[in-house]
N, C-alpha and C positions, 0 to 999 in steps of 0.2 A: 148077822154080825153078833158075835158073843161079844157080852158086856163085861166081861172078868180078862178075856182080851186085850179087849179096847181099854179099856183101864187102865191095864198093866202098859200098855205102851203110850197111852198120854202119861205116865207117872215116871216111867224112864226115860222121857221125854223132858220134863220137867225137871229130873234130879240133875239130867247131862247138863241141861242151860243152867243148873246152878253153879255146877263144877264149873263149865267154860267162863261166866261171869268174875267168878273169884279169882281163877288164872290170868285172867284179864287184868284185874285188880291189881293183883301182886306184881303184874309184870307192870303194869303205871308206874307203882308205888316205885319197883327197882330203876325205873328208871329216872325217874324223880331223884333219888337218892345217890343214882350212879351219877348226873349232872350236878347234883350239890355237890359232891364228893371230888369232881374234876376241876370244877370250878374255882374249889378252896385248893387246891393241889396246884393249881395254874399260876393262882393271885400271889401263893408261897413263893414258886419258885420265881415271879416276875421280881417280888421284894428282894429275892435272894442275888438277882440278875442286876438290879440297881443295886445294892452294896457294894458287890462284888465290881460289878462295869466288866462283865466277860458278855464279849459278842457269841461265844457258843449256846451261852445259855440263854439267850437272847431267840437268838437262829431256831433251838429248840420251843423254847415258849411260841414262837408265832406257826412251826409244824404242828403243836399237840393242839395249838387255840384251831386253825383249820379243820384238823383232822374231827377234835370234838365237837366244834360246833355242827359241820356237816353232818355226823351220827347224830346229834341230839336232834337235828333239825329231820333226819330219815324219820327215826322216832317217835318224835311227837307228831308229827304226819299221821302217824299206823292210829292215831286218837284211838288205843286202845281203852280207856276213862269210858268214852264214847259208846262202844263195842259194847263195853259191859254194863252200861244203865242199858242200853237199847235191848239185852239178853235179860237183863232182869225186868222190864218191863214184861219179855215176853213170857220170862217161868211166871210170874203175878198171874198173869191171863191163863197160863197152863195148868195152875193150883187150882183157881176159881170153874177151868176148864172139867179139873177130877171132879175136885168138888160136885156138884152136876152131875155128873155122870153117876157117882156114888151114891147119888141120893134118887136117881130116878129111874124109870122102870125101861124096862128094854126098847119100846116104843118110841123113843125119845133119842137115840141112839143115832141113826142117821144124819138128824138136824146137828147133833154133837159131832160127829164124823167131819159135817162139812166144817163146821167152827173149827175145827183142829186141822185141816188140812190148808 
């Protein structure tokens, strides 16, 4: 096994689980964001629904309150938060994995092989 190789693909290994970890993140975060944002949008129009006393907008608030809850609840199901500590735990081990490798001599290289796979 070449060690300049091996290297290179525990290190492309490690960059992708960082990427995938972030998108993970961002995707929590919008969706965080997208239920704060629906939420304030809902309690508006419910205020607006009691002024007002129109049964339409009534009708509508309990279709959007359905509709969004069931998405949020798909959602946060997907525990993408989750996905992505459990990704970054594994780039941690896949750093310390290079690491290792960079610093030892070709010998050593199989016992690495098996830790990576």
């Amino acid at each position: 096994m070449n060690k300049g190789v091996f290297s290179k693909r525990v290190y492309k290994t490690y960059k992708s689980r960082i990427n995938a970890a972030e998108r993970l993140r961002k995707i929590e975060v919008f969706i965080q964001a997208i239920n704060i944002y629906y939420s304030l949008f809902l309690t508006a129009l419910a205020i607006y629904s009691v002024i007002n006393g129109s049964n339409k907008i009534s009708l509508m608030i309990t279709i959007f309150s359905v509709i969004i809850t069931t998405t949020i609840v798909y959602l946060t199901s997907q525990k993408f938060g989750k996905h992505a500590k459990s990704l970054k735990n594994n780039y941690i081990a896949l750093q310390k994995l290079y690491v290792c490798i960079e610093e030892s001599n070709t010998e050593n290289l199989e016992e690495f092989n098996q830790e990576y796979c």
